[in-house]
N, C-alpha and C positions, 0 to 999 in steps of 0.2 A: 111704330105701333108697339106697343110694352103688350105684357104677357095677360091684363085682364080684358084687353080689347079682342085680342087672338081668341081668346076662351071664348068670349061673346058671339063671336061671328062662328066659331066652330060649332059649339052649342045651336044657337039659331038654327044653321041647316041640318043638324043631326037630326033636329026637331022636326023642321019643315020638311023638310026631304028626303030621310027618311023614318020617318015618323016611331023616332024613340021617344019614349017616354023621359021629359023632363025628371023625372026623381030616380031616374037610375044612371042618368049626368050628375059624376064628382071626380074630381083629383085622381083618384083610386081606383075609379072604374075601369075594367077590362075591355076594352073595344069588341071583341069576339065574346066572351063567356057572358058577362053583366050585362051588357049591350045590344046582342044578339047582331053583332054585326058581320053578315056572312063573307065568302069571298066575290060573290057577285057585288053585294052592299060597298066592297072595297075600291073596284070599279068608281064607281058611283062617286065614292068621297074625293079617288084622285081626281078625279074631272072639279068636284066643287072645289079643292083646294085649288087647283089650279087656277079656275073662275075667281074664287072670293082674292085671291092672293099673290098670283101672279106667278108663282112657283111650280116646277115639276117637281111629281114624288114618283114612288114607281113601288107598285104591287110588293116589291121584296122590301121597301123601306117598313112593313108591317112585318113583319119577322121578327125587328127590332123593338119597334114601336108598341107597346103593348095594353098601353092605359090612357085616360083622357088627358092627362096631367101629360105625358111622355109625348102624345101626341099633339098635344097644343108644343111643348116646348121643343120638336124637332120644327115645327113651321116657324118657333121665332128665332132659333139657330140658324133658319134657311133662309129669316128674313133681314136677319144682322147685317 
């Protein structure tokens, strides 16, 4: 899976699931500040990573992780 399909599917459930606004999804977006994505929200997204990808993340992997861009490319690091 290359890096604009990861984006695709990450995108989608930010979308659907928890209901961010498409126009504040880019590269550069901040997950927490631009995003609004809380630490309950974070919850949330490990379960859908895990669901869409097969992969475990874990609550402290967002410490490091801090944009949409950073966080699509820790899931295709995870997925190499």
């Amino acid at each position: 899976m290359d890096i604009k399909e990861i984006e695709a599917k990450v995108r989608a459930f930010l979308i659907d699931e928890l209901e961010i606004d498409e126009d504040k999804i880019y590269d550069d977006s901040r997950l927490k500040e631009d995003m609004g994505i809380d630490s309950l929200e974070v919850v949330d997204v490990v379960v859908l990573v895990e669901q869409t990808f097969g992969i475990k993340m874990k609550n402290e992997d967002f410490k490091v992780v801090k944009t949409f861009g950073q966080f699509c490319a820790f899931i295709a690091e995870k997925l190499a």
